[in-house]
Structure formats: C-alpha cells, structure tokens
C-alpha angles and dihedrals in degrees: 000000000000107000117236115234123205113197111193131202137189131193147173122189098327098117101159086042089047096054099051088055098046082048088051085049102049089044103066115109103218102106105215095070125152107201114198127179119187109179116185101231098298122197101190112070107298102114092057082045080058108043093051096072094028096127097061080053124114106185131354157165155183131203151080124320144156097266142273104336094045098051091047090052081047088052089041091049098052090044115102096173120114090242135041133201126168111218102176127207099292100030123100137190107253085239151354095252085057104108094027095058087043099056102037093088116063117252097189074130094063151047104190119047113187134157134154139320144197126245118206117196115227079240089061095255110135133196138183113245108202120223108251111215090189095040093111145127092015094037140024110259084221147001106271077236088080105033128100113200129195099250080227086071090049097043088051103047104011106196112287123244087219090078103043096163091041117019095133096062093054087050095055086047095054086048084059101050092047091061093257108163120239117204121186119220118199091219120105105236114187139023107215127173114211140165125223121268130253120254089247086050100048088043087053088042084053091041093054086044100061091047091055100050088055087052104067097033095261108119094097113162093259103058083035081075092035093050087051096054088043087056108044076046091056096045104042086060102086091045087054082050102049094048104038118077113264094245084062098045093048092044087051090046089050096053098027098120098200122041 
C-alpha cells in the first residue's frame, strides 16, 4: 500500500521564503502528499502566501504560538500521513523527484529515514553536508530538514519544550532509545539557507545538550570526555573564524566533511 506522507511548515513572517517552499512542496511528484502550514500570527504578507494555495492545502493556521517547536507539534498533531518531514519557511525539497524516490521502495524495516542535505551561506555559497549514520547521541545524524519520521514517533514523544533550541535532536535520542530503526538513504533530501549562530546561542545549544544527554542515561564517562572535546571544538570555532582571512575560512567551511 503506498505510504501517505504529511510535510509540515511553519512559518512567521517569512512570505517570499514561504512561497518558494510552498512552490518545492507542490511540486513533488509522489502523489499521496499531505501538505500542513502552521504559520504563528504573521503580519508581512504570509496569510495572502497562504491563501493562495489554500486549496492544495490539507490542513492550516494562522495565529499566535510559543514558538518553533510548538508550531511543528501543532503541525505533527494535525498530520495523518504515515510519514512525517518538517520543511520550514525557507527550506525546500532538493527536487521535485525527492518523495517520490524515497517512498518507492518499501521501509516496513525502519522508523527514522534521513540523507543529505544542502547548506546555502547568506552570502550564496552552497555545500553539501553529508548525513552521519554514527552522529548520535552527541549530534544529529542529519539536519530534521532531511528526516522523515514515522508520525507514530511523534504522536508518541512531541518535541519538549524543555529543549527549545534543540528539541528535535532529543527527540531523535529518546527514538533511539525506543528501538526505532534509522535507515540511511544516499539521496540528498532538502536545500536550507542559515546563518551561524551566535555564541549565546552555541553555549545554550551545549547546555541543552548535556541535559539531555543525562535524561535519557547517556552521560557515561566516556562520552562525558567525549561531550567536553565536542564542545571546546564547537566553541572555538567563531573565534578561528574571526582570526583567520575569509578565503581560508570559506575554503575550511567547503571541504569541512562533519558540521
């Protein structure tokens, strides 16, 4: 039986971003598609983005929330595809053949699909980030841009609010240790465009990481040492980047092979 897949996106206030996603979206060939957009309350544009293509549409809404996580449970909640995969106002599919290559073999073996993705610069430059099958439990083994999660996952753990820079990966951890199945697909799934983050931003993003990590029994010694190194890594990187010269850090960021 052909699986249903429900992609969710949220938005706020991101309506030319928000178009060119809806656009990626429609225009995926695999013909059981849920399509959700949960938008937070926007003021620029996006309702008239949405209404536009209301009527390809399964389920949306527009108004106020508490912020990403929420809106994506909210997009989660309303789903009732088989499968579910967030691609968020400024996100896009890699091409228009993506769902449809993904779901035309059978996963009654597996709970979490991920591959690759591509990483565009605010300054244009693009890379390819590599899916990571042994990232976990101290990364993601891919961006949620490129996951598809069985909406029975989600159901049962929605993202915590306890994690709000970082709620998918936990959620990844506690899937794991469920049982649920990862599969790796050597397809790159999703285009996305993001900006570093701030060093406030990176310490919080470290801080969520280690309690996380104690959650769900997984702050062994050993990864204890590991987690440490991860993190002097992680936050040594702004200050490389601010004293070597730009060709170099663009040429490091281009050939770099783990993010």
């Amino acid at each position: 039986m052909m699986p249903t897949v429900t992609v969710v996106t949220i938005n706020y206030n991101m309506a030319a971003e928000l178009e060119a996603t809806i656009a990626s979206v429609l225009a995926q060939t695999w013909p059981a598609l849920e399509y959700i957009v949960i938008d937070g309350g926007s003021t620029d544009g996006s309702l008239d983005v949405i209404r536009r293509h209301a009527a390809c549409l399964g389920h949306w809404v527009s108004e106020r929330d508490d912020g990403v996580y929420y809106a994506m449970n909210k997009g989660a909640a309303a789903a009732t595809g088989d499968w579910v995969i967030f691609m968020n106002a400024g996100d896009s599919f890699h091409d228009s053949e993506v769902v449809a290559d993904v779901f035309s073999a059978a996963h009654d073996d597996a709970d979490i699909l991920y591959g690759d993705v591509e990483r565009r610069a605010p300054d244009g430059s693009e890379r390819l980030v590599p899916s990571r099958p042994t990232a976990l439990p101290l990364q993601m083994p891919a961006s949620h841009q490129s996951i598809f999660a069985r909406r029975s996952l989600l159901d049962a753990h929605p993202f915590s609010a306890d994690f709000p820079i970082s709620a998918d990966h936990e959620f990844l951890l506690w899937a794991e240790g469920q049982g649920a199945r990862f599969r790796r697909l050597p397809r790159t799934i999703a285009i996305f465009t993001r900006g570093g983050l701030s060093d406030q931003q990176r310490g919080a993003a470290l801080a969520q990481l280690r309690t996380m990590l104690k959650r769900h029994g997984r702050f062994t010694p050993i990864l204890a040492l590991r987690y440490w190194l991860f993190a002097l890594r992680a936050l040594a990187g702004p200050i490389a980047k601010s004293l070597l010269p730009t060709a170099l850090t663009r040429w490091l960021l281009a050939h770099k092979n783990f993010d």
